[in-house]
C-alpha positions as a printed Julia matrix, in Angstrom:
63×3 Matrix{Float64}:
  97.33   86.62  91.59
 100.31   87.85  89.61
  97.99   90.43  87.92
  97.26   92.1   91.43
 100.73   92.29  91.89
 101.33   93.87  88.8
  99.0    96.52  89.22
 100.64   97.1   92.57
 104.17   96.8   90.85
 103.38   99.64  88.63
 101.43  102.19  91.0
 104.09  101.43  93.75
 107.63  100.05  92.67
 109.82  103.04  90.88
 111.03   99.81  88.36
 107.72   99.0   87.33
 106.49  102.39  87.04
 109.15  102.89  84.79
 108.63  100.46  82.51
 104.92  100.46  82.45
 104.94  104.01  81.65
 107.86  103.36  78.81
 105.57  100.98  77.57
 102.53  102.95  77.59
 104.55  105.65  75.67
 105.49  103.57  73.4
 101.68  102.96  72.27
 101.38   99.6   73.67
  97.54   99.0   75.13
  97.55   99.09  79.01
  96.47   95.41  78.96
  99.6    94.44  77.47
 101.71   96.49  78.98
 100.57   95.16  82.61
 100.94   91.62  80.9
 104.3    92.85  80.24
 104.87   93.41  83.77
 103.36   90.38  84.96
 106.43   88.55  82.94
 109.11   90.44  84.21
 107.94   89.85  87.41
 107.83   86.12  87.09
 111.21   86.33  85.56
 112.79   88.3   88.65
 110.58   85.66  91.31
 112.2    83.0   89.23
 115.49   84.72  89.41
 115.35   84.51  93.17
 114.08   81.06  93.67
 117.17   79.91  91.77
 119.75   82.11  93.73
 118.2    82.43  96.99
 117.75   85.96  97.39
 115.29   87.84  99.07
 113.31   90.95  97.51
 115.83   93.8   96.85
 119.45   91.85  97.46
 121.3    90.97  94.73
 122.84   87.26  93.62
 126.18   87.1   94.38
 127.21   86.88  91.06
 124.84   89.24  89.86
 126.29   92.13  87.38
């Protein structure tokens, strides 16, 4: 499931597309660069689980 929504991530989210395509530049193979944004993913779902947020607001005490 959180490959699917990688793949969406980065054709869709400006972020994503971003960093897969930094990735990509960088020579990494496209399988690990999606795996790569599979993680940072998780990390920002399990950043919002923990302060509450919803999908594009900010933690209160975010910097």
């Amino acid at each position: 499931m959180l490959y699917m929504a990688a793949v969406t991530a980065a054709r869709c989210n400006p972020v994503y597309t971003e960093f897969y395509g930094r990735l990509i530049g960088a020579g990494k193979l496209k399988k690990v660069a999606l795996t790569a944004c599979v993680r940072k993913l998780l990390v920002v779902l399990n950043s919002m689980l923990r302060h509450g947020t919803r999908w594009g607001q900010r933690a209160p005490n975010a910097v």
